[in-house]
C-alpha positions in Angstrom: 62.4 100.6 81.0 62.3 96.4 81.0 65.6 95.2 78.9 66.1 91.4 78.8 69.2 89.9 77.8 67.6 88.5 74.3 67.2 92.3 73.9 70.6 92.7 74.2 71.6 89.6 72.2 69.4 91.2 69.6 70.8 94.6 69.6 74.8 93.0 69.2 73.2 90.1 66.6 71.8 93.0 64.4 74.8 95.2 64.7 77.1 92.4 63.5 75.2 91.0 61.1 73.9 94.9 59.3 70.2 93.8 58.5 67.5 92.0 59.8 67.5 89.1 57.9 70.9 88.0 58.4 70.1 88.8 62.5 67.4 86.6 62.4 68.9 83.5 60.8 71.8 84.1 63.5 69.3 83.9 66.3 67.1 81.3 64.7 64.0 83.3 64.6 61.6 84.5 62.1 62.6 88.2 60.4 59.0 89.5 61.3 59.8 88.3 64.7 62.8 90.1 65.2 61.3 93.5 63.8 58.6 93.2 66.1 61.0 92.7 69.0 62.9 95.6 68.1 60.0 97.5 67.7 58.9 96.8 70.9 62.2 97.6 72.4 62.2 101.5 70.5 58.7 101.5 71.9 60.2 101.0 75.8 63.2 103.2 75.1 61.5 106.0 73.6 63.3 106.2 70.2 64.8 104.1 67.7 67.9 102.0 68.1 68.4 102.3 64.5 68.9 104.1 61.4 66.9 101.8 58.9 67.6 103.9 56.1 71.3 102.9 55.9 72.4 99.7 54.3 73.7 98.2 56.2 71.8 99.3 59.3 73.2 101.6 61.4 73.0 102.1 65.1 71.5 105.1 66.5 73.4 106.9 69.4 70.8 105.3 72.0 71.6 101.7 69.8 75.2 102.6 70.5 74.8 103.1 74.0 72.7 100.3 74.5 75.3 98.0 72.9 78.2 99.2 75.1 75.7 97.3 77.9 75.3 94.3 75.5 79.1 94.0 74.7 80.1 94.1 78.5 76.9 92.3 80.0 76.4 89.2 77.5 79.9 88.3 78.1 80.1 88.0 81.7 76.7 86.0 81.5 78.7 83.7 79.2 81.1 83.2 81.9 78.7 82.7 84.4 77.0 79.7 82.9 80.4 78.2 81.6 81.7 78.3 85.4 78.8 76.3 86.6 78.5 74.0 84.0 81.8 73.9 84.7 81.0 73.2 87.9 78.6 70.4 87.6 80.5 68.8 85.0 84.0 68.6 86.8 86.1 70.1 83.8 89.7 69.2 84.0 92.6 71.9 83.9 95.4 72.7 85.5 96.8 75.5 88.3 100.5 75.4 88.6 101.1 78.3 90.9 105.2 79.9 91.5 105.1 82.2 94.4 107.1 85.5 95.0 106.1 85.9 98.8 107.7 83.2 101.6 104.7 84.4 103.5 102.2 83.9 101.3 101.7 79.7 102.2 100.1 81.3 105.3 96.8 82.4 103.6 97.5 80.2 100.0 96.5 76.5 101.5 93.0 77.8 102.8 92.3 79.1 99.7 93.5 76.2 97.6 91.6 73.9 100.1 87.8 75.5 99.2 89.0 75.8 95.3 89.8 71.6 95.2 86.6 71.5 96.4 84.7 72.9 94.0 87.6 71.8 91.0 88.4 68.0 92.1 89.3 67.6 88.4 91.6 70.7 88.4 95.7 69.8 88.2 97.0 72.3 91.3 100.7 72.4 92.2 102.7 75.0 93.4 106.1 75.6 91.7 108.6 76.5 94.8 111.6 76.0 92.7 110.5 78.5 89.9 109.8 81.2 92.9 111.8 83.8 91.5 112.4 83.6 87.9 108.2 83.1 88.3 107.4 85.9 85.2 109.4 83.8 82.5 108.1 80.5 83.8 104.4 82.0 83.4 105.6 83.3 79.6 106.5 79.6 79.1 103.8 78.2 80.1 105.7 76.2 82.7 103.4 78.0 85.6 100.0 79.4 85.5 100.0 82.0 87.9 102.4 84.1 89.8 101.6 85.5 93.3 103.5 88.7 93.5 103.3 92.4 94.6 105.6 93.4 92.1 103.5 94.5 88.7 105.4 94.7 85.6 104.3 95.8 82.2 104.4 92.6 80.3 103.2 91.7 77.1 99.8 89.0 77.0 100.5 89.0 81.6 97.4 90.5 83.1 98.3 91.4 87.1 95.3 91.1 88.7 94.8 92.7 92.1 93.9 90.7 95.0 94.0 92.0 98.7 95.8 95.0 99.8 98.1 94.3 103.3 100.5 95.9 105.5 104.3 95.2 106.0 104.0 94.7 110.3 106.9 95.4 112.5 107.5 92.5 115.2 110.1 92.1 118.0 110.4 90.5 121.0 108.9 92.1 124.0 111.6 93.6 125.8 112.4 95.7 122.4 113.8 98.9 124.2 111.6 101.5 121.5 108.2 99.2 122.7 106.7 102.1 123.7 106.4 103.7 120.2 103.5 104.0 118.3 105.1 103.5 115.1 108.8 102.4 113.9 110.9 104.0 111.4 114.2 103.2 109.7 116.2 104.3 112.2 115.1 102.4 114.4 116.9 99.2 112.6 120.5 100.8 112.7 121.3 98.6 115.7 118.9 95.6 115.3 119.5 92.0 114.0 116.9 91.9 110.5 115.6 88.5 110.1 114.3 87.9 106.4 113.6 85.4 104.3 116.3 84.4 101.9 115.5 86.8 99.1 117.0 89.8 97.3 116.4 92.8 99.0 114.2 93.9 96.1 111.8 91.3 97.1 111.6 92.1 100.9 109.2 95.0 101.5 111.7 96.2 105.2 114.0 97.3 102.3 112.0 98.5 99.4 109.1 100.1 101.7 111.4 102.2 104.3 115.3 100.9 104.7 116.6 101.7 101.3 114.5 104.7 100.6 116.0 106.1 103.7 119.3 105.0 103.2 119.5 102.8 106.7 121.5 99.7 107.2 120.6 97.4 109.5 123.6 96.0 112.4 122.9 92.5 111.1 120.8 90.5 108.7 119.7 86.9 109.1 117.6 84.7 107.3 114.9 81.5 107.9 113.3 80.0 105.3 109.9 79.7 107.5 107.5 82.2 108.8 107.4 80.2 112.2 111.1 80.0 112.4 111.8 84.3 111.8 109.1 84.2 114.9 110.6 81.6 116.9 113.7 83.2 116.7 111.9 87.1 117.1 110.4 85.8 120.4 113.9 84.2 121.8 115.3 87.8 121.5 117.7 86.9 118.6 116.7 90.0 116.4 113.3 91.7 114.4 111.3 91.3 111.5 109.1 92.6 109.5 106.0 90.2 107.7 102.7 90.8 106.5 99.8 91.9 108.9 98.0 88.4 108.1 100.7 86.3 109.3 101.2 87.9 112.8 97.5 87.5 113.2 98.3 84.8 115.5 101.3 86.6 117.5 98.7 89.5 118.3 97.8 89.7 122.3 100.9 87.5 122.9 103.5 88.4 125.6 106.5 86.9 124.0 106.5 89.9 121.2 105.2 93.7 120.3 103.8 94.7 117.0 103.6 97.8 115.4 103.2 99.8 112.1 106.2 101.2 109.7 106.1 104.8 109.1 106.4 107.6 108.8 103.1 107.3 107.5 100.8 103.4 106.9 102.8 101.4 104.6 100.2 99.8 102.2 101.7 97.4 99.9 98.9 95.3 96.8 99.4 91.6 95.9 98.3 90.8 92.5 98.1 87.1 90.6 99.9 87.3 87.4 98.4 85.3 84.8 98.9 85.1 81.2 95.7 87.3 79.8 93.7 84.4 77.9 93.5 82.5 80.7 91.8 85.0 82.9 88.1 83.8 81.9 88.3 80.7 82.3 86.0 79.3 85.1 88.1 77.7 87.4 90.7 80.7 87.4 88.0 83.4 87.3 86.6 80.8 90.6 90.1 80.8 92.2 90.9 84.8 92.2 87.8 85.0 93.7 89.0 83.0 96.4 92.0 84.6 96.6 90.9 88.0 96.9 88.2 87.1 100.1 89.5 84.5 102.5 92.8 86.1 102.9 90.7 89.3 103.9 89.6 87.1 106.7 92.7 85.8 108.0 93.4 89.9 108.2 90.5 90.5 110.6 90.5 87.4 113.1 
């Protein structure tokens, strides 16, 4: 069977319209055109789409069937050729991004230096001061997206997904349990935690494996910079724990040891929270795109 997308066009065109003549004026073709497109369609298929004896026509269950495809296909070919006119044409817009993960800069700039290329036009900015009352901001419109790996159910907020990653222990190298495979709570009781300064609901040490198990840490410190918590993990000052992508770099170095939570892979999802009607538009359907390969990347160098 050979379906072409002014098949489909006609099948939905028919459908909304309930007759033939009305379809045809919509798709700006004759009505003895259109039957003999449909006709020719049945003929393909091997029975009709229709039930012509119904006013207003009906679909048939192979019609039905065959609309489902048009309903889901013809909209995502919309989108494709509004992206890149979109493309060509340098719309204007604007990206205003609040971020609920300290780490997150680490694989963020890449991917906002490939989208500016391809959206000169687009207004980026990333909102650090809105970090963490980010889901009200988004309601507001004061921020367009929200990186976070914290879903809620919200009202007109669509989470989507974007890379899955793994909350990494690292210590300096002289850590006396080195030789484990795999650290667990316990293992924190008489260690120094360095976090960023967040709630403990937004660091994954506690919500992943400390709190669960009811462990305290000795101590807790906290950097506001990735490079700082390492600087300070390799001096021997305490341990942290950061996403797998951002101790891609600290990997094969003798100054620290990394190694897996357990019991048992910790997997934890980041998702970009955007308000719902602004999920098809080109330039943010362009940059989840981004955002859900390169980081990938930065995980496998």
């Amino acid at each position: 069977m050979y379906v072409e997308l002014r098949h489909l066009r006609t099948i939905r065109a028919i459908h909304q319209a309930g007759g033939l003549a009305r379809a045809a004026e919509m798709l700006n073709m004759t009505q003895s055109a259109l039957s003999h497109q449909v006709a020719g369609l049945e003929d393909q298929v091997g029975m009709e789409l229709f039930v012509r004896r119904s006013k207003p026509m009906r679909l048939s269950a192979a019609g039905v069937r065959m609309l489902r495809a048009a309903e889901r296909i013809l909209p995502e070919i919309a989108a494709l050729e509004e992206e890149f006119r979109a493309l060509q044409s340098g719309k204007t817009g604007r990206l205003h991004i609040a971020i609920e993960c300290h780490a997150c800069f680490d694989w963020l700039f890449p991917v906002l230096e490939l989208f500016r290329h391809s959206w000169p036009e687009i207004d980026v900015d990333i909102r650090a001061g809105l970090a963490f009352d980010a889901m009200p901001a988004l309601n507001r419109e004061e921020v367009d997206l929200v990186i976070s790996s914290d879903p809620v159910d919200l009202p007109g907020i669509t989470f989507n997904p974007l890379f899955d990653y793994h909350p990494t222990f690292v210590a300096p190298a002289n850590f006396p349990n080195c030789a484990k495979p795999m650290i667990e709570a316990e293992d924190f009781r008489d260690q120094v935690l360095i976090t960023y300064p967040v709630g403990r609901d937004k660091l994954d040490v506690f919500t992943e494996l400390l709190t669960p198990a009811r462990v305290e840490p000795r101590a807790q410190r906290t950097a506001e910079l990735t490079a700082v918590i390492l600087m300070l993990v390799a001096a021997g000052r305490g341990v942290a724990v950061l996403p797998d992508w951002v101790l891609r770099e600290v990997k094969g170095n003798a100054d620290y040891i990394t190694r897996p939570l357990g019991p048992g892979t910790i997997t934890k999802r980041l998702y970009a929270a955007t308000r719902s009607e602004d999920v098809a538009r080109p330039y943010m359907a362009h940059f989840l795109r981004l955002a859900r390969t390169e980081p990938v990347k930065l995980q496998r160098t």
